[in-house]
N, C-alpha and C positions, 0 to 999 in steps of 0.2 A: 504494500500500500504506500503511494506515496503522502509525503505531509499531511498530517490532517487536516491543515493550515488550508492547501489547497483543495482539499477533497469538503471542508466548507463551503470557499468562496464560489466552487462550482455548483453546489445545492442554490445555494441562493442569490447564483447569477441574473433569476429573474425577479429580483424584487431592489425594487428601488430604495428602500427605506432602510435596505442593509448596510451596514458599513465596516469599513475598515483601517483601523489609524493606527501607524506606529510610534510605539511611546518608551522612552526607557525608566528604569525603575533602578535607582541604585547602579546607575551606567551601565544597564544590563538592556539589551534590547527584546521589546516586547511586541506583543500587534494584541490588538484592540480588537473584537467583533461581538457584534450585537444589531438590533432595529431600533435607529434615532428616534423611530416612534413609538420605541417602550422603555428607553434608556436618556436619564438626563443625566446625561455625560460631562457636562461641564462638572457638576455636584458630584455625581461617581468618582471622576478623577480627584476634587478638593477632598473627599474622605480617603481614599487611597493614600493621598499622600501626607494625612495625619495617621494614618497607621503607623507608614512606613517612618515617619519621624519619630514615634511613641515606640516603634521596635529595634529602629534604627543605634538608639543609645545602649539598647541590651547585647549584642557585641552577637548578633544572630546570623545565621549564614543566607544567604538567597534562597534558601531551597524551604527553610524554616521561614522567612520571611512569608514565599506564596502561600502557606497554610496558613499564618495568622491570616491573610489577605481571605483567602475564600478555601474554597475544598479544591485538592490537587487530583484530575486524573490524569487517566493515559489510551488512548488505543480506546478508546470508544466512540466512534462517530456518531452514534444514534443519538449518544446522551450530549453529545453537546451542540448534535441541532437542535434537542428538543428541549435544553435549558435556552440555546436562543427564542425558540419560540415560544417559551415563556416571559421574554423579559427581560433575562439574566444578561450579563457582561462576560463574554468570555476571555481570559488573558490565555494567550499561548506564547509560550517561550521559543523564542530565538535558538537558543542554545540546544534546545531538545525538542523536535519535529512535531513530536507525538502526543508531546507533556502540554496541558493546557489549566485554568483554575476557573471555576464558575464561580463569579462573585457575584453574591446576592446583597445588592448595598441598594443606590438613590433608584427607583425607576419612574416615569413620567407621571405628571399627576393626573390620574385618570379615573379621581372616584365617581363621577358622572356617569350614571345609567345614561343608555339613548332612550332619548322619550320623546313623547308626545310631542309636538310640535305647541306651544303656547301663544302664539303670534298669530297664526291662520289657520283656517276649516280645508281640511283635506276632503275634497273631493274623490280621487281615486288616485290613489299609491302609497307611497309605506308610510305609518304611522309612527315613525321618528326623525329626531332633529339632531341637527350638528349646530354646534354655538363656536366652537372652537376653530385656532388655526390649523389648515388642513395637515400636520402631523400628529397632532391631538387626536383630529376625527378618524386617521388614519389606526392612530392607536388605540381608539377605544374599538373602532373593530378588529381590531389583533383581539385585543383584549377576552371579547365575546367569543370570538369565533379562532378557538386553539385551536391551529392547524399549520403543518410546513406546506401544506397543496395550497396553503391561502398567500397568494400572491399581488404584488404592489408594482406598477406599469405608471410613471410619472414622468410628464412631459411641461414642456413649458413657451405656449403659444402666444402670438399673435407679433407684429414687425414695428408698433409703435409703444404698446402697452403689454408689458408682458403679461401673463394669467397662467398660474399654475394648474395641471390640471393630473387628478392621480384615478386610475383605471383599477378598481379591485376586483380578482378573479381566483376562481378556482383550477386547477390543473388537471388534466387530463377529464376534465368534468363535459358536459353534454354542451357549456356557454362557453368553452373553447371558440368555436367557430363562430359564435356573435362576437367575444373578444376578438377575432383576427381580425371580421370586416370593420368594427369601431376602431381597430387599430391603423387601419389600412386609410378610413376616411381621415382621422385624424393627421397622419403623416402628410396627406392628400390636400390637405388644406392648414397647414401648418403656422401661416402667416396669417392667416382671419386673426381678427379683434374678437374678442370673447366677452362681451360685457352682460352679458343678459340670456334668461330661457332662451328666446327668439337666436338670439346669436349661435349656440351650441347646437340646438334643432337642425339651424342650416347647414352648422357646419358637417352635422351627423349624417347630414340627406335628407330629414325629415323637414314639413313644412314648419317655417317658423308661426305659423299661426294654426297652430290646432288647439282646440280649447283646452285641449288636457295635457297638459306636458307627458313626453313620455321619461322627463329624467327629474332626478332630484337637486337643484342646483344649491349647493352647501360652502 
């Protein structure tokens, strides 16, 4: 098997919201992996590195160090896609391919049920609201919905006002093929302004005036 390092970054080649940063720990180099939209990172690293200064003076070796930090494994890939897709922070060492530590420290604040929309009367489509910025919204459907098949597709449209925009799908599932052709339009019209229902409608194909939107715009 090669790195486990790499036989992650290839699980979660399709999702945007994955990331990968390298950091060193006691001039030791590290790499960083986890979903931005269930890891707040800036604050994970700030407690990291009050560990490591509160263990730092006890005269500990590196290897003692990543246990105080989190629990050390080795050689299991299954377990550390699925502490990602929990939430967790993975550290994998540099120095040992195989060796990684699941740290369970800050993760994004996401005690927000999705609910009911409080602002307007839902005519016909889903009875939940997003309030948040779209990494939050993104995370709180991590959140709900545990799964590595649940994948993140983010783009960033339009040639005078940018607008982000993030495609959530399941893998290998029956809405494959409505994800290819939304993916397909999208690319297709890359540079449309995206301000409004109407705007996204046309950009999808669909008319921008039909009474009932076919999408949820959050």
């Amino acid at each position: 098997m090669e790195s486990i390092l790499q036989d992650i970054k290839d699980h979660f080649s399709n999702d945007d919201d994955f990331f990968m940063m390298k950091e060193h720990f006691i001039n030791a180099p590290v790499v960083l992996l986890g979903f931005k939209s269930l890891v707040d990172l800036p604050q994970t690293l700030k407690t990291i590195q009050n560990k490591i200064e509160s263990i730092f003076l006890t005269d500990k070796t590196f290897d003692q160090l990543m246990h105080w930090i989190g629990s050390v494994k080795e050689n299991n890939l299954n377990e550390a896609i699925s502490a990602i897709v929990d939430g967790k922070l993975l550290i994998v060492l540099h120095s040992e391919k195989n060796k990684y530590v699941i740290v369970e420290l800050v993760s994004q604040t996401l005690n927000r049920a999705i609910t009911q929309p409080t602002n307007e009367n839902v005519i016909q489509g889903p009875l939940n609201s997003f309030t948040e910025d779209i990494n939050s919204n993104i995370g709180l459907v991590r959140k709900q919905v545990n799964s590595e098949k649940l994948h993140i597709k983010s783009y960033s449209l339009g040639s005078e006002r940018k607008r982000n925009l993030s495609v959530i799908y399941f893998e290998n599932n029956s809405s494959m093929e409505l994800f290819n052709k939304i993916e397909k339009q999208i690319k297709k019209n890359f540079n449309d302004e995206i301000n409004n229902m109407q705007d996204l409608s046309k950009m999808l194909g669909f008319s921008p005036w039909l009474a009932i939107s076919k999408f949820c715009y959050i």
